[in-house]
Backbone as numpy.savetxt, mean C-alpha at the origin, in Angstrom:
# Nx Ny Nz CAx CAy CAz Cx Cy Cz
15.33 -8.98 -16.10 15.70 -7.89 -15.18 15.80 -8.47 -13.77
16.80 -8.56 -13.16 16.61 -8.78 -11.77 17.34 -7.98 -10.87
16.99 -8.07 -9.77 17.13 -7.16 -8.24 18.81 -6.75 -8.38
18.58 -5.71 -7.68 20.27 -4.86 -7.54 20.23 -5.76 -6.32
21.41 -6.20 -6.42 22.22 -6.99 -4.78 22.11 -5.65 -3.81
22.19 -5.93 -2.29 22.47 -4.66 -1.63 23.36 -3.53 -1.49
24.51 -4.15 -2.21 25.54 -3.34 -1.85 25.47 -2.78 -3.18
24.34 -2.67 -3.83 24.65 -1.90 -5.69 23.27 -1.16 -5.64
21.99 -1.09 -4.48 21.23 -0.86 -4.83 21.03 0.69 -4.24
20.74 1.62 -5.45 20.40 2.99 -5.22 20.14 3.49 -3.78
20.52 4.65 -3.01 20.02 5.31 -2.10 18.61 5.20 -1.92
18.22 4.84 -1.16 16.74 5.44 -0.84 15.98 4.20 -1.56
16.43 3.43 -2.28 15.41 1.89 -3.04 16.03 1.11 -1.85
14.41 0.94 -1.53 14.67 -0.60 -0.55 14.85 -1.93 -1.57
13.86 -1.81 -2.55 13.70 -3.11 -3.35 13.44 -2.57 -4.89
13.99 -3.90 -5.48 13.77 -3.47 -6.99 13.32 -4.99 -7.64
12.10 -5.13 -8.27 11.51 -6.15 -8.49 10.75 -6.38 -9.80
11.51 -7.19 -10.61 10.52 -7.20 -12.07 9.38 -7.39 -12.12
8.51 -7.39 -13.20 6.94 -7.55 -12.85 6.79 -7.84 -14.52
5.96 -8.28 -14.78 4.52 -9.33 -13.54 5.21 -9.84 -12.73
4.82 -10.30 -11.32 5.46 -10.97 -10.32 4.13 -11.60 -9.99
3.79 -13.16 -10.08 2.51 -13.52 -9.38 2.32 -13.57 -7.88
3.89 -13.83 -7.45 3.83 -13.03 -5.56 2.73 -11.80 -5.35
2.71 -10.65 -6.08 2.51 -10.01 -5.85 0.64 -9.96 -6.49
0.46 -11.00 -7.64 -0.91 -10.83 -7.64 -1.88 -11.50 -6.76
-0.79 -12.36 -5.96 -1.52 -13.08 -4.74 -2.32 -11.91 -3.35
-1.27 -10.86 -3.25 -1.95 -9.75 -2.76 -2.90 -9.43 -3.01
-2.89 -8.60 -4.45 -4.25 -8.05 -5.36 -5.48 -8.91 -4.37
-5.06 -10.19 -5.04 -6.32 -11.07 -4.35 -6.54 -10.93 -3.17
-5.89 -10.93 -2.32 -5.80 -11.03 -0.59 -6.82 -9.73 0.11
-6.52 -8.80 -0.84 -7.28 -7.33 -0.38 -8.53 -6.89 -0.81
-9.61 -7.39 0.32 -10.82 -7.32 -0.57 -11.36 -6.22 -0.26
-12.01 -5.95 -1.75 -12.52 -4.00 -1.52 -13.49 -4.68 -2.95
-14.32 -3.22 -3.08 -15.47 -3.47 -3.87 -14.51 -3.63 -5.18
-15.56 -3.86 -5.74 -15.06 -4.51 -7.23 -14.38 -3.64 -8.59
-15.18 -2.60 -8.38 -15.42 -1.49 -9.11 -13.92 -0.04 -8.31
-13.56 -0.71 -7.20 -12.65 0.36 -6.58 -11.51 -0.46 -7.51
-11.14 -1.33 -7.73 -10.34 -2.12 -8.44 -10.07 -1.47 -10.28
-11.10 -1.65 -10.35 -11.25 -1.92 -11.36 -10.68 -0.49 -11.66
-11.27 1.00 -10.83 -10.83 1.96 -11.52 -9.08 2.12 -10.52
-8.82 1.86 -10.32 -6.69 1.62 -9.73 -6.56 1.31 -11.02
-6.80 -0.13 -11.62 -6.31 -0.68 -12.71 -6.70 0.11 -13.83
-7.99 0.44 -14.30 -8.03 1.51 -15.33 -6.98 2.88 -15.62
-6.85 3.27 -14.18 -5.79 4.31 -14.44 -4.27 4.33 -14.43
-4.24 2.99 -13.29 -2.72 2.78 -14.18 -2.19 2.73 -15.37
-3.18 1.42 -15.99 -3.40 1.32 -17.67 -2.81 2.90 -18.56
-3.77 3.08 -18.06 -3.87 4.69 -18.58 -2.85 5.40 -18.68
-2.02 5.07 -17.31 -1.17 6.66 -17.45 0.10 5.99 -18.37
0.24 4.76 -19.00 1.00 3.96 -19.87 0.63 3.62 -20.66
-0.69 4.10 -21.20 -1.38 3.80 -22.75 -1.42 5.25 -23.53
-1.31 6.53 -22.45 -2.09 7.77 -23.49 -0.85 8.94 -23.26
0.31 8.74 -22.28 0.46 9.92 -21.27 1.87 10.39 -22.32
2.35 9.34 -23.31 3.36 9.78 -24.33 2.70 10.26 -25.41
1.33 9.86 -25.72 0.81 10.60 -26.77 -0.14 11.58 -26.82
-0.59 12.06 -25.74 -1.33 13.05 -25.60 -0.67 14.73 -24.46
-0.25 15.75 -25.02 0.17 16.60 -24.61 0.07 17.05 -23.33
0.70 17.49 -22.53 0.27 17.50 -20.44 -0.70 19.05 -20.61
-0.54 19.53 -21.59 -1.73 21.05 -22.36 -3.31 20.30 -21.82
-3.21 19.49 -22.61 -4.87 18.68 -22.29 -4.91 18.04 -21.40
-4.09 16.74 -21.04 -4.53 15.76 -20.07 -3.23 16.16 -19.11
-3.49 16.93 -18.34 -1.81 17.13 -17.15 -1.77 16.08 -16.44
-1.53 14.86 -16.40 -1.26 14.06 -15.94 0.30 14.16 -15.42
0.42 13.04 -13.98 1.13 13.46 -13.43 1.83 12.16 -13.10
1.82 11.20 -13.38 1.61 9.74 -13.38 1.85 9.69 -11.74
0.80 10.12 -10.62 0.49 9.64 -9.55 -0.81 9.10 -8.95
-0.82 7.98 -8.06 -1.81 7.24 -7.70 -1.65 7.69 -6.39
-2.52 7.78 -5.22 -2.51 7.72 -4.04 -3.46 6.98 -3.09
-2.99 6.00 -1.88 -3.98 5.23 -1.52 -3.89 5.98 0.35
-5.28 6.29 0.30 -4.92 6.97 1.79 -5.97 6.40 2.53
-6.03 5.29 3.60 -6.80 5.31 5.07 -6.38 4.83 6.24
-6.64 4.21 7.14 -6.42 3.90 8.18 -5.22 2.82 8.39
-4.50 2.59 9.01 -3.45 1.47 9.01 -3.97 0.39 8.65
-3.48 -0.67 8.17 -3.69 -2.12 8.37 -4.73 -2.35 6.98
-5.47 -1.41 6.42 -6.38 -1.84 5.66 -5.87 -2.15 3.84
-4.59 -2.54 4.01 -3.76 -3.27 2.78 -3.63 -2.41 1.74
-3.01 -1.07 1.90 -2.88 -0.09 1.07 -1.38 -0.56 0.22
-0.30 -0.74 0.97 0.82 -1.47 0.53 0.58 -2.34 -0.40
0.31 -3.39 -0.08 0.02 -4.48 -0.85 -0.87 -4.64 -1.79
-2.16 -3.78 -1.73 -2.82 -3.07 -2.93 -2.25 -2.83 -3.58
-1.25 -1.74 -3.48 -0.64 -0.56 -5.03 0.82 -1.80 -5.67
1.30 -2.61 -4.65 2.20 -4.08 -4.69 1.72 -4.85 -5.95
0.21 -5.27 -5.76 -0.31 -6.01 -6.72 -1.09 -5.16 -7.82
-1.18 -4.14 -7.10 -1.45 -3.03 -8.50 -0.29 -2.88 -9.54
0.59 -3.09 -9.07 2.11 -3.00 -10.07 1.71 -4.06 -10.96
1.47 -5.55 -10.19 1.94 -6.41 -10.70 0.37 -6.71 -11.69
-0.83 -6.04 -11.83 -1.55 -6.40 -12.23 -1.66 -5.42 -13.98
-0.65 -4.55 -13.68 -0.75 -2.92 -14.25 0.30 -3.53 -15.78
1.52 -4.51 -15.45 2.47 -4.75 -15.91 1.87 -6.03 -16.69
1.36 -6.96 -16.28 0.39 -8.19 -16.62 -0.68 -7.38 -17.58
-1.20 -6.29 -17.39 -2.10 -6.07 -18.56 -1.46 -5.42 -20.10
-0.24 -5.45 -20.47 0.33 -4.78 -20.83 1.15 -6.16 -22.28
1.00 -6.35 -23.17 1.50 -7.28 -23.67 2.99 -7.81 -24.24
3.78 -8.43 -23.33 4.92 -8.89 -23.26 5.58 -7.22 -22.88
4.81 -7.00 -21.83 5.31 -5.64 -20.62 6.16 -6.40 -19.62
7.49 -5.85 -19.69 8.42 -5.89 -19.06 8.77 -4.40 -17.68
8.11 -4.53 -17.06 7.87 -3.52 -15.72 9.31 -3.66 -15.13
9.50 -2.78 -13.67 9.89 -2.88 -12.86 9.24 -2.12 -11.93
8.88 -2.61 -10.45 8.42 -2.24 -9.07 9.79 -1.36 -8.31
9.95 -0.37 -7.94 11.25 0.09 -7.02 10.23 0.81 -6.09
10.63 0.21 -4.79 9.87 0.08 -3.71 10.87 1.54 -2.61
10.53 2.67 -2.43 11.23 3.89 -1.69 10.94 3.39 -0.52
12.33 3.96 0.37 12.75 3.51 2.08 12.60 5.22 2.19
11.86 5.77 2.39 11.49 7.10 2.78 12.20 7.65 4.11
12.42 6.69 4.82 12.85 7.24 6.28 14.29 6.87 6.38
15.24 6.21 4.81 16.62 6.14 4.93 17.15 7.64 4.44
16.30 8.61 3.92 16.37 10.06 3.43 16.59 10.93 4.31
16.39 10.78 5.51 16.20 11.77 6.27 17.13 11.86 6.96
17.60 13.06 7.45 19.25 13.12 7.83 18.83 14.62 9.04
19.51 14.89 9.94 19.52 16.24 10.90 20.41 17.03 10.19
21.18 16.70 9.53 22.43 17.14 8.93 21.55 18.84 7.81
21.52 20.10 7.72 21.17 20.80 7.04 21.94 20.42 5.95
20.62 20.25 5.30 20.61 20.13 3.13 20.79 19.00 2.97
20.58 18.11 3.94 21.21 16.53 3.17 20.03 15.77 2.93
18.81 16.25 3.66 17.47 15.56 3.21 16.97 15.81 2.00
17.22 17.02 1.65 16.95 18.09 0.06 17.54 17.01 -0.99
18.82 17.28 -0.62 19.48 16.64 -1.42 19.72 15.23 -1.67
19.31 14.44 -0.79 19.08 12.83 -0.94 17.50 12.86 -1.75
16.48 13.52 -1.42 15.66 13.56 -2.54 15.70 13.90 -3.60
16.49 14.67 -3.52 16.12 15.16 -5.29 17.11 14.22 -5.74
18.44 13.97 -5.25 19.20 12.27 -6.04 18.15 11.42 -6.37
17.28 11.33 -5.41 16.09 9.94 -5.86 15.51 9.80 -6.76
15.04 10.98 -7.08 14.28 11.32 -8.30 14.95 11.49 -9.25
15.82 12.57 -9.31 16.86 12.84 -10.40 17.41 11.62 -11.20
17.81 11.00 -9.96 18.83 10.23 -10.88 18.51 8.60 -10.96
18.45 8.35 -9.45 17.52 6.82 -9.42 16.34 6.31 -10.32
15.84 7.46 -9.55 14.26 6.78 -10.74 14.65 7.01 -11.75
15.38 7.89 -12.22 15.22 8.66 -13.76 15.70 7.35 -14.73
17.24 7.19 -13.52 18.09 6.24 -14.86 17.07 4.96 -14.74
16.38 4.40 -13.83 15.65 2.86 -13.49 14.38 3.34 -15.08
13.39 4.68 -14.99 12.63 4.66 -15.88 13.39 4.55 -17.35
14.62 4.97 -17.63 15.11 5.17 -18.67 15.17 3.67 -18.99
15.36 2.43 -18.01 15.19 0.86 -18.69 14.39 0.24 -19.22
13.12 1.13 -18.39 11.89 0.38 -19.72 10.59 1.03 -18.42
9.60 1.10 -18.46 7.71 1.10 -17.93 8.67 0.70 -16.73
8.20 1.89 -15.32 8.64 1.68 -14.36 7.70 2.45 -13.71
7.30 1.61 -12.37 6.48 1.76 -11.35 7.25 1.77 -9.93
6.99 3.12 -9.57 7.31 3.33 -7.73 6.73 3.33 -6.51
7.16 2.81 -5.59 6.15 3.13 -4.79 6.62 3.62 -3.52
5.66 4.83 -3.44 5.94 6.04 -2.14 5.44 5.44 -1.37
5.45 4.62 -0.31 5.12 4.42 0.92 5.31 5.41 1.89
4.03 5.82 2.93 3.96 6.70 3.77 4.80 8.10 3.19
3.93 8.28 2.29 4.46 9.29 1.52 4.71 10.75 2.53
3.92 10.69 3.22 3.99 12.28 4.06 5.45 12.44 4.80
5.90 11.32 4.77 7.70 11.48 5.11 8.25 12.29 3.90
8.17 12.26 2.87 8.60 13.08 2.06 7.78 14.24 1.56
6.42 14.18 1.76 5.99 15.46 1.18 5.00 15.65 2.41
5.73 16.29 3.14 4.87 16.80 4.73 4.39 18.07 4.32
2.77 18.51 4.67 2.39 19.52 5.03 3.43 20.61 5.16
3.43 21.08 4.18 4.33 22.81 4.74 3.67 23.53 5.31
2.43 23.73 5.29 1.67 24.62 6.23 1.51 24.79 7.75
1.39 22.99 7.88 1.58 22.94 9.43 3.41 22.47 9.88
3.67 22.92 9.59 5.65 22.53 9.42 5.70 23.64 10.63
6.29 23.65 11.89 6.77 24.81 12.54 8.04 24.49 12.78
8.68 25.99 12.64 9.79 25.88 11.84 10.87 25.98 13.27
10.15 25.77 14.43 10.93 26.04 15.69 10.97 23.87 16.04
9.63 23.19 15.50 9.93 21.72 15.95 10.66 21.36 14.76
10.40 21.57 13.42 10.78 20.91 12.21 11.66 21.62 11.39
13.13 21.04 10.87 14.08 21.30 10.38 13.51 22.52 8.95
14.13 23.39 8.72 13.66 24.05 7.38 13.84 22.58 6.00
14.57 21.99 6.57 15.23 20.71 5.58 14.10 20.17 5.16
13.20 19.90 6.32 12.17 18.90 5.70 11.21 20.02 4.86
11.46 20.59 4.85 10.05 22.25 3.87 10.76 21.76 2.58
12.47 22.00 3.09 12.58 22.14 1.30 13.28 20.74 0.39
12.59 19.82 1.54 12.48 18.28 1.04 11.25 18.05 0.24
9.77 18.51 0.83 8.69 18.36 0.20 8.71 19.36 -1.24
9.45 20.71 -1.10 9.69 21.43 -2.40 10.41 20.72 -3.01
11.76 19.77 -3.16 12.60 18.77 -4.04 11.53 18.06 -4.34
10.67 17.38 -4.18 9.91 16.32 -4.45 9.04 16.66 -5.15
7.88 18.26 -5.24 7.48 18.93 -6.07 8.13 18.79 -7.28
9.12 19.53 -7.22 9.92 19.70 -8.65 9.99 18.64 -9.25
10.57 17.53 -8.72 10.73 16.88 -9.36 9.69 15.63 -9.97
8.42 16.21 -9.15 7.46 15.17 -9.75 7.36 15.96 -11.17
7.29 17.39 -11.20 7.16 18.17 -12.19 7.98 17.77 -13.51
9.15 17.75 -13.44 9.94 16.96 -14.02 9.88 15.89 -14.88
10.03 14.82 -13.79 9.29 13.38 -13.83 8.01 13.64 -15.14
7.37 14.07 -14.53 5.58 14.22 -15.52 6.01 14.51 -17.18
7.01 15.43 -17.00 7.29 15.86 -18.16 8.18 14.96 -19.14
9.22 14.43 -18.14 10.03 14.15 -19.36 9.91 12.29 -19.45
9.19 11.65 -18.87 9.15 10.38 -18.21 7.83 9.88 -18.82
6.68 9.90 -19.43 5.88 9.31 -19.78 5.66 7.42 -19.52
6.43 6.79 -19.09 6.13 5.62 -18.66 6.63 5.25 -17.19
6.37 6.30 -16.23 6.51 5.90 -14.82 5.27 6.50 -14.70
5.25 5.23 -13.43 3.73 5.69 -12.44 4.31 5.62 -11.09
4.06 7.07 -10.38 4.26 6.39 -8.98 2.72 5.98 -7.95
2.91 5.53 -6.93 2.14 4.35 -6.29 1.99 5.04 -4.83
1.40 6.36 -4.15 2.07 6.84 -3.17 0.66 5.93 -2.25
1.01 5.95 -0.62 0.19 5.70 0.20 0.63 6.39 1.26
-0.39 6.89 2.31 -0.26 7.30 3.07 -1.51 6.87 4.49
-1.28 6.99 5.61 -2.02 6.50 7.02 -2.67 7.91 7.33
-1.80 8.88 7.04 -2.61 10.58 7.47 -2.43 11.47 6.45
-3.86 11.65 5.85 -4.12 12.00 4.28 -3.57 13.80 4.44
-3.93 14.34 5.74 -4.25 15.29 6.29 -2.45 15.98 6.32
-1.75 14.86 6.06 -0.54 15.43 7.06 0.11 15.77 5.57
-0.01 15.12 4.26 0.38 14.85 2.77 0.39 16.89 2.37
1.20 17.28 1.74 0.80 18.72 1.67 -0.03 18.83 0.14
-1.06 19.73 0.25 -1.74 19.96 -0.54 -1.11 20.11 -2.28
-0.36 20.49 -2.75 0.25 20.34 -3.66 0.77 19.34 -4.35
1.29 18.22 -3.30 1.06 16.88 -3.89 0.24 16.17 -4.07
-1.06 16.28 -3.31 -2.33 15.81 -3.35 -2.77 16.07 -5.12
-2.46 17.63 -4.71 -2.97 18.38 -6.54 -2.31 17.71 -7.37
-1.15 17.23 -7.22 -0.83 16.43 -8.51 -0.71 15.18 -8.72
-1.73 14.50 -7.91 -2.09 12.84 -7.66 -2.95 12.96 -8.83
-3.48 11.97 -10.14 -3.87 11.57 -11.04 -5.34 11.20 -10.54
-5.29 10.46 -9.58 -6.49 9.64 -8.46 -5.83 9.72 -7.00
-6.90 9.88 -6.56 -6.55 9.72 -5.25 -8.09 8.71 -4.35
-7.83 7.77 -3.79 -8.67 6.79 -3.61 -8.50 6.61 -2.14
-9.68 6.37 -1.14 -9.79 6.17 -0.29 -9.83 4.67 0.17
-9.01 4.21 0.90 -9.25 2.42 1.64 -9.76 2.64 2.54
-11.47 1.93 2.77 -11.54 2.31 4.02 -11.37 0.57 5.13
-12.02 1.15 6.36 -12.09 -0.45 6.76 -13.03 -1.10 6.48
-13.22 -2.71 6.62 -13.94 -3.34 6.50 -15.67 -3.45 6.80
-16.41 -2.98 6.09 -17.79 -3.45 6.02 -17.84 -5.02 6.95
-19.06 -5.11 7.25 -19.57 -6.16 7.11 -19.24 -7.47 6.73
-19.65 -7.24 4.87 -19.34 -8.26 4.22 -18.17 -8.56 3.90
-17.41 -7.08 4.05 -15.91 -7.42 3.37 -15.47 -7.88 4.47
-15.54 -8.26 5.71 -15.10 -8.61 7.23 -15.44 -10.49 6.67
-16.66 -10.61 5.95 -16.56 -12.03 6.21 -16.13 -12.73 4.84
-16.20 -11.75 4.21 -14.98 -12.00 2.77 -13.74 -12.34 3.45
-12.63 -11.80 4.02 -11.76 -11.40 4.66 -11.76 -12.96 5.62
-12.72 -13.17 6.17 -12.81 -14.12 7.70 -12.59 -15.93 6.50
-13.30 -15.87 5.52 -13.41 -16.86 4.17 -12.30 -17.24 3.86
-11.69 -15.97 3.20 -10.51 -16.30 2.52 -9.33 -16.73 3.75
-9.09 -16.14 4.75 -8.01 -16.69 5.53 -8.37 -18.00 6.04
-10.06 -18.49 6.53 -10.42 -20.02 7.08 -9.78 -20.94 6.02
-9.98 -20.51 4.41 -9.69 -21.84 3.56 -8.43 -21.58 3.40
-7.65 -20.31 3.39 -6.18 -20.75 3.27 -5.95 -21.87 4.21
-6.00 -21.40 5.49 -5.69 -22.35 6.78 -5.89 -23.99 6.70
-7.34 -23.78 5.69 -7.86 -25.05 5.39 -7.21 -26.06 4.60
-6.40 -25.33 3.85 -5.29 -26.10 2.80 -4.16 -27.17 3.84
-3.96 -26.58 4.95 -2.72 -27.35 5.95 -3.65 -28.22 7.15
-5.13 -27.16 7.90 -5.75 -27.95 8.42 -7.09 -28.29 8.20
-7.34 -29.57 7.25 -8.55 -29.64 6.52 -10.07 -29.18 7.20
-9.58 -29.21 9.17 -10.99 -29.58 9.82 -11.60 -28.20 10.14
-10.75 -26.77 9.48 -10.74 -25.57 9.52 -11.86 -25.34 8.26
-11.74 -26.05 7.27 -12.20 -25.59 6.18 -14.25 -25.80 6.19
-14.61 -26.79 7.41 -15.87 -26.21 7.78 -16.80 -25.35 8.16
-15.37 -24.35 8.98 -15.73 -23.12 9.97 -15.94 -22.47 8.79
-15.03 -22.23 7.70 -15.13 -21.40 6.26 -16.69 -21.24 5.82
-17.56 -22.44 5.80 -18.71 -22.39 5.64 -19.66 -22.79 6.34
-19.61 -22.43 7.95 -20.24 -21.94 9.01 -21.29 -20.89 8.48
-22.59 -21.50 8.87 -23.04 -20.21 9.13 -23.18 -19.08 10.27
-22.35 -19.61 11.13 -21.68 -18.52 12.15 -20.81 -17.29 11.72
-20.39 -17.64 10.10 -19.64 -16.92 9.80 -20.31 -15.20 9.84
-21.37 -14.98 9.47 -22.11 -14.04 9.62 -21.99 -13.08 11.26
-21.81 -14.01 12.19 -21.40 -13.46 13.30 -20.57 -13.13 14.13
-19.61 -13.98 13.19 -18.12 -13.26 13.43 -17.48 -11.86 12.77
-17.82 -12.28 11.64 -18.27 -10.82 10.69 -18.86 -9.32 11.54
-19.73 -9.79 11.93 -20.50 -8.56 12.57 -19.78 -8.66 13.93
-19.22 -9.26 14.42 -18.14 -8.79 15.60 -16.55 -8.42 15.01
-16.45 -8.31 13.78 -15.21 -7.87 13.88 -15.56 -6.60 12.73
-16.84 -6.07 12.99 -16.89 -4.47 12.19 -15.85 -3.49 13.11
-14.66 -2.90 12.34 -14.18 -1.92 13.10 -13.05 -2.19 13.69
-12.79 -3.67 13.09 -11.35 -3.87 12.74 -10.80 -3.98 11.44
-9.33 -3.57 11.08 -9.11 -3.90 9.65 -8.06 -5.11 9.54
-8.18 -5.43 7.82 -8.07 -7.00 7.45 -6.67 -7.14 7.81
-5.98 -6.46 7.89 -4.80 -7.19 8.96 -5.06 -7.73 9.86
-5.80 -7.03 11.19 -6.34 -7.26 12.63 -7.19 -8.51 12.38
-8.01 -8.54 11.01 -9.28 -9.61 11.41 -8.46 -10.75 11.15
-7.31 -10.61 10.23 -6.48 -11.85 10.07 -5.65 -12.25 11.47
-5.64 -11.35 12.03 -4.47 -11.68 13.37 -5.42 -12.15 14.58
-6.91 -11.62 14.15 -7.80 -12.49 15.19 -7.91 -13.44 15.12
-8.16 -14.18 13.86 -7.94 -15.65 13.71 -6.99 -16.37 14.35
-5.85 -15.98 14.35 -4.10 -16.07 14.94 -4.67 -16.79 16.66
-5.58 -15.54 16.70 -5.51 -15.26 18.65 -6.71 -16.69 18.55
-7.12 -16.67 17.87 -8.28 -17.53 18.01 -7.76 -19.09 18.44
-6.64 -19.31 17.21 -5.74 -20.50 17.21 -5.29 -20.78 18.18
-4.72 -19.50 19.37 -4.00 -19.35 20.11 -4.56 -19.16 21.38
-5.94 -19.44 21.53 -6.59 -19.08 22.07 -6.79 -20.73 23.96
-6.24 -21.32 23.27 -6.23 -22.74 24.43 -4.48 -23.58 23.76
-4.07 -23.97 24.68 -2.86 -24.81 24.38 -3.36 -26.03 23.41
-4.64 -26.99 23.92 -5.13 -28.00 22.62 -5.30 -27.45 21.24
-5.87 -26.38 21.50 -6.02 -25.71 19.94 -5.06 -25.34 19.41
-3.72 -24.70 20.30 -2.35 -24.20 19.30 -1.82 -25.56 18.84
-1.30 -26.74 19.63 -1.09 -27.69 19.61 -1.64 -28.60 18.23
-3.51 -28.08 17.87 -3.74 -29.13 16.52 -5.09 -28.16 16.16
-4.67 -26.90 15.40 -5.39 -26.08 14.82 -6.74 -26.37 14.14
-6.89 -27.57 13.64 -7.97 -29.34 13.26 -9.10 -28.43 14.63
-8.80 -28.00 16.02 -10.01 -28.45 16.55 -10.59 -26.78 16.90
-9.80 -25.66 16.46 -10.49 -24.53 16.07 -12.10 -24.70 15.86
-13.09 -23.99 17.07 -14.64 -23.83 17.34 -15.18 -22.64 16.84
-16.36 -22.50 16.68 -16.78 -21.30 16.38 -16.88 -20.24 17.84
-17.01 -20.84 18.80 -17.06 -20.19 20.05 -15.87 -19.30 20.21
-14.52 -20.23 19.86 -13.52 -19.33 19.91 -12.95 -17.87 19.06
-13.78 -18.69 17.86 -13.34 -16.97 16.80 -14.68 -16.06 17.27
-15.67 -16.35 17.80 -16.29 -15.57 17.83 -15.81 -14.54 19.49
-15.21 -15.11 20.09 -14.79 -14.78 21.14 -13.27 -13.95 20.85
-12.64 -14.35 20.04 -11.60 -13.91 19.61 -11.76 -12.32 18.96
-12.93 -12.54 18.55 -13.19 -11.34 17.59 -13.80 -10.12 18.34
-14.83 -10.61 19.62 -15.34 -9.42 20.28 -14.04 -9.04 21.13
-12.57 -9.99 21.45 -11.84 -9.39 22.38 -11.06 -8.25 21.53
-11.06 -8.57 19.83 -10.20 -8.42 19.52 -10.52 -6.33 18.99
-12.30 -6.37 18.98 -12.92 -5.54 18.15 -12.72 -4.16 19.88
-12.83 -5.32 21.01 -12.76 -4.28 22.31 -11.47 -3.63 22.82
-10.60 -4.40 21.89 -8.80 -3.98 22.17 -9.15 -2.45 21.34
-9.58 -2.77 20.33 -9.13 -1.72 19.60 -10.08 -0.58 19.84
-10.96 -0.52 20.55 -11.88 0.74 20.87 -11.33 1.25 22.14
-10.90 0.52 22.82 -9.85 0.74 24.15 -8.91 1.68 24.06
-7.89 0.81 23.10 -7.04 2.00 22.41 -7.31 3.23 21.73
-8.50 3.50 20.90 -8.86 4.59 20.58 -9.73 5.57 21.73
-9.72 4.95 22.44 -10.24 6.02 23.36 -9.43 6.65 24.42
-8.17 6.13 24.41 -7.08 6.37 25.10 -6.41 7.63 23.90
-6.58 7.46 22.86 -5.40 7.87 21.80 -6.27 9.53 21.65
């Protein structure tokens, strides 16, 4: 199975990607969260492709939706990414496909054309892509398509977008029914903004939060020894026991940010960008309180 070229690929699919893809289980790995939060993503994907053709929607109403909702940056994307690719890998000589939704190429000022570019998506995109074999989607920033109708005012927000989130209803309804081997993959940054009805028909719905502690120096580990692979003299800081205190200065950033502190860290003196080899602990630890005070700055502004 491989990728639709651009000029062949469905409305509204940014990407279309066979699976297993080990690109994508490199993520899985990359995103560290407890063990057991894992474990149940992967249990229920499993699931909604082991039981959801043989057991009646009377008993188990399953809806084949996942939802990953917290704060920016804390690898919700790339979670449900390598959740595809881990979902398709458990599955024996499972031939998947990933179709990745451009949510914000849907949206039009034009009355009825947002309605109607969704429900094409569903209708017909996904429908004919599931009709090829076990197919996995993924709703990114889902609340672009299924916004709160409640707080919708109908003097800032088009009636279009109300009866965009109703197309998308239906047709998950649909979907559930006649589709037994799609899962979709939704995420969202504002759980709050998602309208309650789609929430109701999420399968799981799982919280990412930010980084703990430990998961900060999980996180601080795994990016020192990547680094360490190109600059060997990095791969000491990895097992620093300073690491503990960089950790606890970067509570309250997430693993994007703690990865981009490292960045600033590198970047932190012209000798050091120049031969990354002479990266100190002084500097990430310095890197990390500037990086933990940017972001409380900004939230107190916001």
């Amino acid at each position: 199975m491989t990728a639709h070229p651009d000029f062949n690929r469905p409305k509204g699919i940014q990407r279309i990607r066979p699976l297993p893809d080990p690109a994508l289980g490199r993520l899985w790995d990359s995103i560290i969260l407890s063990g057991s939060v894992k474990d149940q993503l992967l249990s229920q994907a499993m699931l909604n492709f082991s039981i959801r053709g043989k057991v009646d929607r009377s008993i188990l109403p399953l809806h084949g939706v996942i939802m990953l909702v917290g704060p920016p940056g804390t690898g919700k994307t790339s979670l449900a990414r390598g959740l595809a690719h881990r979902t398709a890998q458990s599955f024996k000589n499972g031939k998947f496909q990933l179709l990745e939704v451009e949510p914000h190429s849907l949206t039009s000022a034009a009355m009825g054309k947002t309605q109607r570019a969704v429900s094409d998506l569903f209708a017909q995109s996904i429908t004919e892509a599931a009709a090829r074999g076990p197919t996995i989607v993924l709703l990114d920033e889902v609340e672009t398509l299924a916004a709160d109708r409640n707080k919708l005012s109908m003097d800032a927000n088009p009636v279009d977008v109300h009866r965009a989130t109703d197309a998308v209803l239906v047709q998950l309804d649909v979907l559930a029914e006649q589709n037994p081997h799609l899962l979709f993959l939704a995420t969202s940054n504002f759980a709050k903004a998602v309208d309650a009805a789609f929430t109701s028909r999420c399968d799981l719905v799982v919280h990412v939060p930010l980084p703990d502690a430990e998961a900060c120096a999980a996180i601080l580990s795994d990016c020192l020894n990547g680094l360490a692979q190109t600059y060997p003299a990095i791969g000491k800081l990895a097992k620093s026991a300073d690491l503990a205190r960089w950790a606890s200065a970067s509570v309250g950033l997430d693993g994007r940010a703690i990865r981009k502190m490292v960045a600033n860290a590198l970047a932190s003196t012209r000798d050091i960008a120049m031969d990354p080899n002479t990266l100190t602990s002084d500097k990430l630890l310095a890197a990390a309180k500037a990086a933990t005070a940017s972001r409380l700055n900004v939230e107190k502004k916001a």
